[in-house]
N, C-alpha and C positions, 0 to 999 in steps of 0.2 A: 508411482509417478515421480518424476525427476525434478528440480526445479527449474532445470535447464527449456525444460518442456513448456515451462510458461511465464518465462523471462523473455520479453522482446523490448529491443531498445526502442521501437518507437514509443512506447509510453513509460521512458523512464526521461525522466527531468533534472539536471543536473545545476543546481543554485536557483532554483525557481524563487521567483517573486512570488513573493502570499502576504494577504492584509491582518489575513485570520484563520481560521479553521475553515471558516466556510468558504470563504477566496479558493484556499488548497484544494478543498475539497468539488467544488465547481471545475478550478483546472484539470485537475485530474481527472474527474467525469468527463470532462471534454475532450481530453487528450482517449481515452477509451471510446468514446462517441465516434471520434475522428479514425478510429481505424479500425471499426466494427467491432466492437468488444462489448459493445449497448445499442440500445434502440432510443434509447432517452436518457437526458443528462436528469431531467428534474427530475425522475421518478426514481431513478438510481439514487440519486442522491437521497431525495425523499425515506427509500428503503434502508442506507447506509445509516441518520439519522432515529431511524426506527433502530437499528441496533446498538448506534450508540446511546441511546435514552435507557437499554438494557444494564451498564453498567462500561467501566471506561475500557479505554482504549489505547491509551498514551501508556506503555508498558512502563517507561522512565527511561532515564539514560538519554532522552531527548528523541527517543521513537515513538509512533505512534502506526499502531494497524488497526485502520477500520476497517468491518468489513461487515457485510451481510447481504444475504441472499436474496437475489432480486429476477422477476421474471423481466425486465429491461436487460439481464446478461444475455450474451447471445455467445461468448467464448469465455472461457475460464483463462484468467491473466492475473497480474499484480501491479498497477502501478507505482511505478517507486517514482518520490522526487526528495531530494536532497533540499533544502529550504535556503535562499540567501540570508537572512533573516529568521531568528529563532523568532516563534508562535506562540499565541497561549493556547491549552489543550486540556482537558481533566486528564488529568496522570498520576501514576501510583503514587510517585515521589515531586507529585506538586511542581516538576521543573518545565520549562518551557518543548515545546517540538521542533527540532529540525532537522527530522527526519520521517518521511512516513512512504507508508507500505499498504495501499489501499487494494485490498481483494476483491477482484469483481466475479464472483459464482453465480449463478443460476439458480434460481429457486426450485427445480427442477430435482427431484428426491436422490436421482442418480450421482448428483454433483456433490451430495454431502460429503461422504467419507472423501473423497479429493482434496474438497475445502478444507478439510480437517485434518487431516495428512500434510497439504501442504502449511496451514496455518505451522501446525507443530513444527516444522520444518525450517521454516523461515524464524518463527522464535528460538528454536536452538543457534543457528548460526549466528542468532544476533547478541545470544548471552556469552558468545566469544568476545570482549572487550577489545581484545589487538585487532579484532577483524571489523568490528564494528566501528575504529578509529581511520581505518584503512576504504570503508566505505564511506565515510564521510568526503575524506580527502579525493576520491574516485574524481576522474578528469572527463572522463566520457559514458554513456549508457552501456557501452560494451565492455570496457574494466569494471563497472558496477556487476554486469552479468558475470562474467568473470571469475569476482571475489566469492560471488553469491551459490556458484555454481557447484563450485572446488566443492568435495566430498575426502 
């Protein structure tokens, strides 16, 4: 699977407003809610926190990828949003987030190795540090696709 496969700009967010973790995380369920990617924001969410309670999320560098698998997915996506506003977050290295990459998979047994594929996926391009300076700066959801895409 490509990443190009389940990058779509309607649910990527460029300088979004967020109050906290859970602001973001409400947005972005929403934004996937709104374009069939879930059946429900609260349960999603609900499942999402089920994974974070497992251990953190906030990689460092000021990204954060939550994710976990939830029977509320109804399509395998990513919502990205860039933050106007740096977040508090649990993070390896204690720093704030303003950036995150929320996976929305299916609880659905067939969707693991995908999840997991793409997870890995999305964390290598992002240990690229010049390319990760270059997605912050991203002007539109589709230069985000774009940067994210490049192989």
């Amino acid at each position: 699977m490509n990443l190009r496969d389940v990058l779509d700009e309607k649910i990527i967010r460029i300088g979004m407003d967020a109050k906290d973790k859970d602001d973001a995380l409400h947005k972005l369920a929403s934004l996937l809610y709104e374009h069939g990617y879930i059946d429900d924001v609260e349960g999603f969410v609900k499942d999402v926190y089920l994974r974070e309670s497992q251990g953190v999320t906030g990689i460092g560098q000021g990204i954060a990828i939550p994710h976990g698998k939830s029977e509320n997915a109804k399509n395998l996506g990513i919502a990205i949003a860039t933050l106007k506003d740096p977040i508090e977050w649990e993070t390896l290295d204690g720093e704030r987030v303003d950036t995150i990459f929320l996976f929305c998979v299916s609880s659905d047994s067939n969707f693991e190795r995908n999840h997991m594929l793409l997870l890995s996926r999305v964390a290598a391009r992002l240990a690229d540090e010049e390319l990760l300076e270059k997605i912050r700066r991203a002007l539109s959801p589709q230069e985000m696709i774009r940067l994210l895409a490049e192989e």
